[in-house]
N, C-alpha and C positions, 0 to 999 in steps of 0.2 A: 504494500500500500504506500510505502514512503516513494519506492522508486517511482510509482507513479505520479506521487505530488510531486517531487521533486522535477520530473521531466516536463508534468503540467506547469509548475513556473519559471523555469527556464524558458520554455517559448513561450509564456504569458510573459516575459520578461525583454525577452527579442522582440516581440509584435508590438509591445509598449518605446524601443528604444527606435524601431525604426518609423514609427509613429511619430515621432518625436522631431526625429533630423529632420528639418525641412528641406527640400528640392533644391540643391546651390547652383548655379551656371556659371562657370567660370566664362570670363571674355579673356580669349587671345590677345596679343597685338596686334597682329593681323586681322581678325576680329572687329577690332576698334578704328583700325587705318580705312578699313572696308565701310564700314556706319559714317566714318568720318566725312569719305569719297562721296557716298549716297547726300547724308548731309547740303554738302556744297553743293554739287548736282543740284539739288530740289531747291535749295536757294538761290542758284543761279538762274535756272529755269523760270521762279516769281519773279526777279527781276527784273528778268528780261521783258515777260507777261505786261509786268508795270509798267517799263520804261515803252511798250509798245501803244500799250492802252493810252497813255501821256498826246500820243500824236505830236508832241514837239522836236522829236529826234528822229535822226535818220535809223536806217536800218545798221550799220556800222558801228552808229551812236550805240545801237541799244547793244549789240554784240559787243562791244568794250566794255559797257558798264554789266554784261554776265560774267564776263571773263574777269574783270576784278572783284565781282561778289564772290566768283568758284576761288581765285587765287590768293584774293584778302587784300588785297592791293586799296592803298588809300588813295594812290592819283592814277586811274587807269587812263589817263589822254599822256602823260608825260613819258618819253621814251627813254629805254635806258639807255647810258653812254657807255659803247665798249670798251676802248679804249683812246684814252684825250690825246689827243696830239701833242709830243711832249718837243719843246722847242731846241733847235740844234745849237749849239756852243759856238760862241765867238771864238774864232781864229784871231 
């Protein structure tokens, strides 16, 4: 009769502790770069939405101002400089 209680709360004992654990999902890095990726996407996408609905900007316009909502970019008309011309030495 003990063996049987004893085996009765052992797994009354497992079915209460995995009761218990809640459900965890670990997020990758990858993972996160992925949510991140989508993220941008769908905000560049409203932006774009927006800046079309506007009717004041050209089609170009509104393609810049997606490409700096996806990149983060705070002056998306301003170009970058590759490399400055550096001036040659007096002889």
């Amino acid at each position: 009769m003990q063996r049987n209680f004893r085996r009765g709360v052992g797994v009354l004992v497992a079915i209460v502790m995995l009761a218990v654990v809640a459900p965890a999902s670990s997020q990758t890095q990858g993972m996160n770069r992925r949510n991140d990726r989508r993220n941008d996407r769908q905000a560049g996408r409203a932006a774009k939405q927006a800046c079309k609905a506007g009717d004041e900007k050209s089609r170009a316009e509104c393609r810049q101002v997606k490409r700096s909502v996806k990149h983060g970019t705070d002056h998306p008309t301003e170009a970058p400089v590759a490399n400055p011309p550096t001036p040659a030495p007096a002889n």
